[in-house]
C-alpha positions in Angstrom: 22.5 -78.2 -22.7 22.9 -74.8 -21.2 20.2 -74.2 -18.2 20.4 -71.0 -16.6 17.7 -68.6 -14.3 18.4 -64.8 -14.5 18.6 -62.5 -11.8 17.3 -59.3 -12.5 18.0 -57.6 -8.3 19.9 -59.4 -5.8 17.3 -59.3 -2.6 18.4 -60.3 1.0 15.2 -62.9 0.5 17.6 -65.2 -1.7 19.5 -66.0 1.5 22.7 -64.9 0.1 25.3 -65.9 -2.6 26.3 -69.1 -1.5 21.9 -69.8 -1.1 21.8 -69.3 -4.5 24.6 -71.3 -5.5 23.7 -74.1 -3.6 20.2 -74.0 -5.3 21.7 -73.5 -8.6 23.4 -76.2 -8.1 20.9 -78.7 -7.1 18.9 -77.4 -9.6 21.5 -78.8 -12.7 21.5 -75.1 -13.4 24.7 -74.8 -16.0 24.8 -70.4 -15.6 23.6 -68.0 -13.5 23.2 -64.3 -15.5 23.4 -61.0 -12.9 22.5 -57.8 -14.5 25.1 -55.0 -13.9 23.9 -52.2 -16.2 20.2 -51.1 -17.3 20.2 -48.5 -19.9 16.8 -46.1 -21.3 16.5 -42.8 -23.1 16.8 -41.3 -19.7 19.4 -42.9 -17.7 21.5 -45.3 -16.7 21.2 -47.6 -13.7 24.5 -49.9 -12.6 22.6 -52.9 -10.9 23.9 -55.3 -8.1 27.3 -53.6 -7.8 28.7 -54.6 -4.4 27.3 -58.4 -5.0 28.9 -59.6 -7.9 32.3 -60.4 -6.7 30.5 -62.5 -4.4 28.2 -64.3 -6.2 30.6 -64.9 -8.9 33.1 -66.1 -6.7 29.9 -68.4 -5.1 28.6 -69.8 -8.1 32.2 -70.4 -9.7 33.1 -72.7 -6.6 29.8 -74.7 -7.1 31.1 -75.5 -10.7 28.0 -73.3 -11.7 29.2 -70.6 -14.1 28.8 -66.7 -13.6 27.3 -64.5 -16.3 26.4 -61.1 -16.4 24.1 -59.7 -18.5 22.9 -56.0 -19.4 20.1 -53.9 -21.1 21.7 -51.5 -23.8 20.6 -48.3 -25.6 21.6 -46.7 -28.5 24.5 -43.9 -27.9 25.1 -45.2 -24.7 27.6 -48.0 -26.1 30.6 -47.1 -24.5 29.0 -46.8 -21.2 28.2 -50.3 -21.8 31.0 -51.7 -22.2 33.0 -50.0 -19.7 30.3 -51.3 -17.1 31.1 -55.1 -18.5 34.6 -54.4 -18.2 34.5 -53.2 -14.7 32.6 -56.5 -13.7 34.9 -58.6 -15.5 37.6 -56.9 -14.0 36.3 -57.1 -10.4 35.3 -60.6 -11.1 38.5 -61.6 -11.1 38.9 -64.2 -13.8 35.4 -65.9 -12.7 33.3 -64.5 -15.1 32.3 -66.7 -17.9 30.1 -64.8 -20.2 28.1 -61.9 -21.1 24.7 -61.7 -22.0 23.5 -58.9 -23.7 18.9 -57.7 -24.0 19.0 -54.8 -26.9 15.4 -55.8 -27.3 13.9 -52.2 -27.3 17.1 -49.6 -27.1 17.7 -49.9 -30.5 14.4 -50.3 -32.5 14.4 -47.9 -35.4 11.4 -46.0 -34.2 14.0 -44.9 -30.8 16.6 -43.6 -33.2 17.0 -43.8 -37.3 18.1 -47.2 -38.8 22.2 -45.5 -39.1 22.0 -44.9 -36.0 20.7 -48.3 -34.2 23.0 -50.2 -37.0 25.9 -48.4 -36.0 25.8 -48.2 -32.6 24.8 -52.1 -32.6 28.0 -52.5 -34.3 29.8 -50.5 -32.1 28.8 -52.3 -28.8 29.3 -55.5 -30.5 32.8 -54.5 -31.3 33.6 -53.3 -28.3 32.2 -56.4 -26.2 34.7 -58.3 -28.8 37.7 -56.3 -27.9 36.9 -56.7 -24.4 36.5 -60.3 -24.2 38.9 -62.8 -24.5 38.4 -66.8 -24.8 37.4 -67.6 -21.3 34.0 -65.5 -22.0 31.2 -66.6 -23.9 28.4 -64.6 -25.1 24.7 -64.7 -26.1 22.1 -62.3 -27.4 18.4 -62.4 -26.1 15.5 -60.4 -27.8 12.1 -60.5 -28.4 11.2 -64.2 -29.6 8.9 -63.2 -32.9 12.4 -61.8 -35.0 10.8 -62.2 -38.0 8.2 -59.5 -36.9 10.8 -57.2 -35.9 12.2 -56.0 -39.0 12.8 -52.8 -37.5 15.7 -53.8 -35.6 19.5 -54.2 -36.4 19.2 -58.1 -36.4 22.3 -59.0 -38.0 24.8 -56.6 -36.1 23.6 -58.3 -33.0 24.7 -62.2 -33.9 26.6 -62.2 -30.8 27.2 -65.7 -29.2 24.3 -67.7 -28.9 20.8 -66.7 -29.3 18.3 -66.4 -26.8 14.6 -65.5 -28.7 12.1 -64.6 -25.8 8.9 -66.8 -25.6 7.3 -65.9 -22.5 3.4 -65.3 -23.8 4.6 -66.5 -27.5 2.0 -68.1 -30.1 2.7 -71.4 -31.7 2.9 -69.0 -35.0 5.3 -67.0 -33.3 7.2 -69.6 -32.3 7.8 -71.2 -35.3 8.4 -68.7 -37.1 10.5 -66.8 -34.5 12.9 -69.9 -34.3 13.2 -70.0 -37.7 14.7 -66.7 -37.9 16.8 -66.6 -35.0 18.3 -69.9 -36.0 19.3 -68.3 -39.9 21.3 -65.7 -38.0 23.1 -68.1 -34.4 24.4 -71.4 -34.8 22.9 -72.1 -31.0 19.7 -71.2 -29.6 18.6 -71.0 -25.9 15.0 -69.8 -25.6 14.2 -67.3 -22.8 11.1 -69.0 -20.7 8.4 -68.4 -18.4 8.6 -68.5 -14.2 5.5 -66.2 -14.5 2.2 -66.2 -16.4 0.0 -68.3 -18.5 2.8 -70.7 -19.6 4.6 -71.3 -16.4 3.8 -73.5 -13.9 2.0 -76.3 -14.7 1.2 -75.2 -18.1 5.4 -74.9 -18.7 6.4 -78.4 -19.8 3.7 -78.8 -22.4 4.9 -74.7 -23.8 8.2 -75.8 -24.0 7.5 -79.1 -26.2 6.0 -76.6 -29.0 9.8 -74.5 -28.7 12.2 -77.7 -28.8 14.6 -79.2 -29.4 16.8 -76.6 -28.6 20.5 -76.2 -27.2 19.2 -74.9 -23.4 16.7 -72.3 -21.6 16.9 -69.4 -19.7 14.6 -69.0 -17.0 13.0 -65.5 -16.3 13.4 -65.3 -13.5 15.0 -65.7 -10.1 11.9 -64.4 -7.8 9.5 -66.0 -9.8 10.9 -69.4 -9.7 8.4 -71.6 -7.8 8.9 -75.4 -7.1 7.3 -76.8 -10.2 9.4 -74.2 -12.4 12.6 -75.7 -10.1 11.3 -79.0 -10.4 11.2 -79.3 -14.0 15.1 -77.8 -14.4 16.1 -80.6 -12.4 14.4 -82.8 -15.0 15.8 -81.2 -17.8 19.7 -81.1 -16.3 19.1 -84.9 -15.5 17.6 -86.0 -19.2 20.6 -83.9 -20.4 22.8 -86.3 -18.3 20.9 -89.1 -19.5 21.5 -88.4 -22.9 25.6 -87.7 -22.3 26.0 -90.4 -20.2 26.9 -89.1 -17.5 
């Protein structure tokens, strides 16, 4: 099972990046995913630039593997990928996958359906080009797919999938997961560390979502004890379950 928290900014309150890869590692977490690159109509910000060497190289030593992970928009695609480049590049053969949110950028209502389905493709291909076997990849969008018609779904079957259900209706779910699973062979949700469903409300929201191959966490600041507390129990029932 794949068990992993994101991290949106890096803050000095995480006590550093061997802090969070101890706790990641006490945690059973299985990936870590840093964002390097958040792109809108507007601009472009490169995020956590002078830490991810570092945490990389933290998280790699713990066995723990490092991800990044970015927010696209459409026409911006080889901005993109030349930011994923430059972090695999200065990650020095640690990175282990890339993790890619094109949730909003490239709804049809931002730009006209040729234009989100061919710059989809384009970023796709280029991430492909990019990436060689030691780098996984996933996909994560807004959990309800099947209500998202307006979207370039099948350009972006990239890796595993990783629907969103953070305030997500059982109808939503069901039907989300249904669709996400006709398009990715494996499917992580993305879950709650904030909100109605986290807390003690989580473990009961994640029995109407399973089974599934994992879950993301969002996300790092949010993460209280019980959130902690129940990825330790999910990293030791996958054990369990493996034998190990």
């Amino acid at each position: 099972m794949r068990l992993g928290v994101y991290i949106r900014g890096i803050s000095i309150a995480y006590g550093g990046s061997r802090a969070v890869a101890a706790k990641a590692k006490s945690a059973g977490l299985t990936f870590v995913p840093i964002l390097v690159i958040w792109q809108d109509a507007g601009s472009t910000k490169f995020i956590n630039t002078r830490q991810v060497e570092d945490y990389a190289e933290a998280l790699h030593e713990v066995g723990v593997e490092p991800w990044i992970w970015g927010y696209p928009w459409v026409g911006k695609e080889q901005e993109f990928v030349d930011r994923i480049q430059w972090a695999k590049e200065i990650c020095r053969g640690r990175l282990r996958g890339v993790l890619i949110d094109p949730e909003l950028g490239y709804q049809f209502k931002s730009s006209s359906e040729s234009e989100a389905r061919g710059g989809a493709a384009r970023l796709v291909n280029g991430l492909l080009n990019m990436l060689d076997e030691s780098v996984s990849a996933g996909t994560t969008s807004y959990g309800a797919y099947h209500l998202q018609g307006r979207f370039p779904r099948d350009e972006f079957c990239l890796g595993f999938g990783s629907p969103q259900f953070y305030t997500a209706t059982d109808h939503e779910i069901v039907h989300g997961l249904a669709c996400w699973r006709n398009l990715f062979g494996e499917i992580v949700p993305s879950i709650p560390a904030y909100g109605p469903n986290s807390g003690v409300n989580l473990k009961q929201y994640l029995g109407k979502i399973g089974p599934v191959d994992g879950y993301i966490f969002w996300s790092w600041p949010q993460m209280g004890e019980i959130e902690w507390s129940i990825a330790r129990d999910l990293a030791q029932d996958t054990g369990k379950k493996s034998g190990t």
